[in-house]
C-alpha positions as CSV (number, residue, x, y, z in Angstrom):
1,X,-37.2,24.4,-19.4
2,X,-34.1,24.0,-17.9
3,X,-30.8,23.2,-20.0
4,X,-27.8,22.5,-17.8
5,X,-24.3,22.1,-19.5
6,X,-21.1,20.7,-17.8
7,X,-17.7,21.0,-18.6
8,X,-14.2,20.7,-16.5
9,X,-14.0,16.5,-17.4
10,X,-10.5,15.7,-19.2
11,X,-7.8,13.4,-18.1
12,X,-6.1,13.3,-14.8
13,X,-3.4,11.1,-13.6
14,X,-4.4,8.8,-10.2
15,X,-4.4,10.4,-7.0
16,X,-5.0,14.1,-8.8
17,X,-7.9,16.2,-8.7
18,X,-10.6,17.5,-11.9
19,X,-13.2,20.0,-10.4
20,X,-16.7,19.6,-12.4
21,X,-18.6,22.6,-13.1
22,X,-22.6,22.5,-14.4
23,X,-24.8,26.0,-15.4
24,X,-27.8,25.4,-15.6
25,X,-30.0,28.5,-17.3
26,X,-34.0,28.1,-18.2
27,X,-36.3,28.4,-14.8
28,X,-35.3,29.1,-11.1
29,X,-32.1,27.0,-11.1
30,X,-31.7,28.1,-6.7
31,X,-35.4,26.5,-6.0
32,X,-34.6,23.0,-6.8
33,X,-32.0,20.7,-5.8
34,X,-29.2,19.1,-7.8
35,X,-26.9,16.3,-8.3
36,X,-24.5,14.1,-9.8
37,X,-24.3,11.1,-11.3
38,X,-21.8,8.9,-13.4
39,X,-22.2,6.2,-16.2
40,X,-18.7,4.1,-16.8
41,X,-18.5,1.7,-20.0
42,X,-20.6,-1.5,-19.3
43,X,-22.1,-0.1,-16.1
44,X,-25.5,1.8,-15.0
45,X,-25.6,5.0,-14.4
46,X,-25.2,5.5,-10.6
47,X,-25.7,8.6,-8.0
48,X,-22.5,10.3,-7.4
49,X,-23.7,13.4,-4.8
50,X,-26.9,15.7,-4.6
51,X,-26.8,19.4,-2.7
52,X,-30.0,21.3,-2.0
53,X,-31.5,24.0,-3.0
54,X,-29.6,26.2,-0.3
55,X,-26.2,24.4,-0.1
56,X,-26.9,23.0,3.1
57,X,-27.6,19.5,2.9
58,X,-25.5,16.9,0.9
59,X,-25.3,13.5,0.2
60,X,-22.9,11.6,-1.4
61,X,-22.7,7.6,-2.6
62,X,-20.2,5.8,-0.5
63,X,-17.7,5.6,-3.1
64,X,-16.9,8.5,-3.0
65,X,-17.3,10.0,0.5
66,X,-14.9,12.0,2.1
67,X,-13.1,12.6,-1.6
68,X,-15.8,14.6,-3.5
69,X,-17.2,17.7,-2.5
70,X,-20.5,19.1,-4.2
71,X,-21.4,23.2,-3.7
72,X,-23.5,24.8,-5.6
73,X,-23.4,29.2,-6.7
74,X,-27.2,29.6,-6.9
75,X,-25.9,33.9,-8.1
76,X,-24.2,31.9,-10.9
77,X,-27.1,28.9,-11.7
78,X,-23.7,26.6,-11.2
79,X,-23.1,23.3,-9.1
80,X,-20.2,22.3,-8.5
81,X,-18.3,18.9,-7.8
82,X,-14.7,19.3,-7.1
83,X,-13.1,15.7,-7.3
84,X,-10.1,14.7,-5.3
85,X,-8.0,11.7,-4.9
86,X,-9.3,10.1,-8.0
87,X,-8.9,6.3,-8.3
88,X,-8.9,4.9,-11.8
89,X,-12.9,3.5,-10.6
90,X,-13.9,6.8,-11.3
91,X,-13.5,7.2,-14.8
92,X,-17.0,7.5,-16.5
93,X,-19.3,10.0,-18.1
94,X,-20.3,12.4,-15.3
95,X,-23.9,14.4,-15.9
96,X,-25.4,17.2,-13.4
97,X,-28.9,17.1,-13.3
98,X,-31.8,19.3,-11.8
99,X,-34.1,18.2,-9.3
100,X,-37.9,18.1,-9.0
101,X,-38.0,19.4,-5.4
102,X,-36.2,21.5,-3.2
103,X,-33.8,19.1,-1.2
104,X,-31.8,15.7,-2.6
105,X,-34.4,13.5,-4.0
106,X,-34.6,10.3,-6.6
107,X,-36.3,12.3,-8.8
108,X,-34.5,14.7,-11.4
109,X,-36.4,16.3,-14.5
110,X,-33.2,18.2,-16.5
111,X,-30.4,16.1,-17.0
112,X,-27.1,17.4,-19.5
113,X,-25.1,16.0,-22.3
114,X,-22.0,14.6,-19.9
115,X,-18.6,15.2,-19.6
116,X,-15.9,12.5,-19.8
117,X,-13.4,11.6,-16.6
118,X,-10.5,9.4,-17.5
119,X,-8.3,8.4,-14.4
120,X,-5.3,7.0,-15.8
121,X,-3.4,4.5,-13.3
């Protein structure tokens, strides 16, 4: 079982920056990939960023290219997603969640409670 736990959300004026942090503790947290994703009021929950298992490989939604930046500290069990530039868009609950395999995939087993982004304008 694998229980991961975010925190660094809060509110953050337009254009600043929130860095994201997510520990995950239970089985092998540096086998499996992991991501991001974010729900905002009204809206499904959509795929903000995945790393893999060995922080080479990332993907990110187009939304948020080229502002986000996902890493992960496998001698910590802790992904990261430092957020920068943020437009008022991004305000939603963000949740890290662990993935099945190895690499970025659509699957993810372990998801965690959230933590709240408000972008004021």
């Amino acid at each position: 079982q694998v229980q991961p736990v975010e925190s660094g959300g809060g509110l953050v004026q337009a254009g600043g920056s929130l860095r994201l942090s997510c520990a995950a503790s239970g089985r092998t947290f540096s086998d499996y990939g992991a991501g991001w994703f974010r729900q905002a009021p009204g809206k499904e929950r959509e795929f903000v960023a995945c790393v893999g298992w060995n922080n080479r490989r990332t993907y990110y939604a187009d939304s948020v290219k080229g502002r986000f930046l996902i890493s992960r500290d496998n001698a910590k069990n802790t992904v990261y997603l430092q957020m920068n530039s943020l437009k008022p868009e991004d305000t939603a609950v963000y949740y890290c969640a662990v993935g099945r395999y190895s690499g970025c995939s659509s699957t993810y087993d372990y998801w965690g409670q959230g933590t709240q982004v408000t972008v004021s304008s």
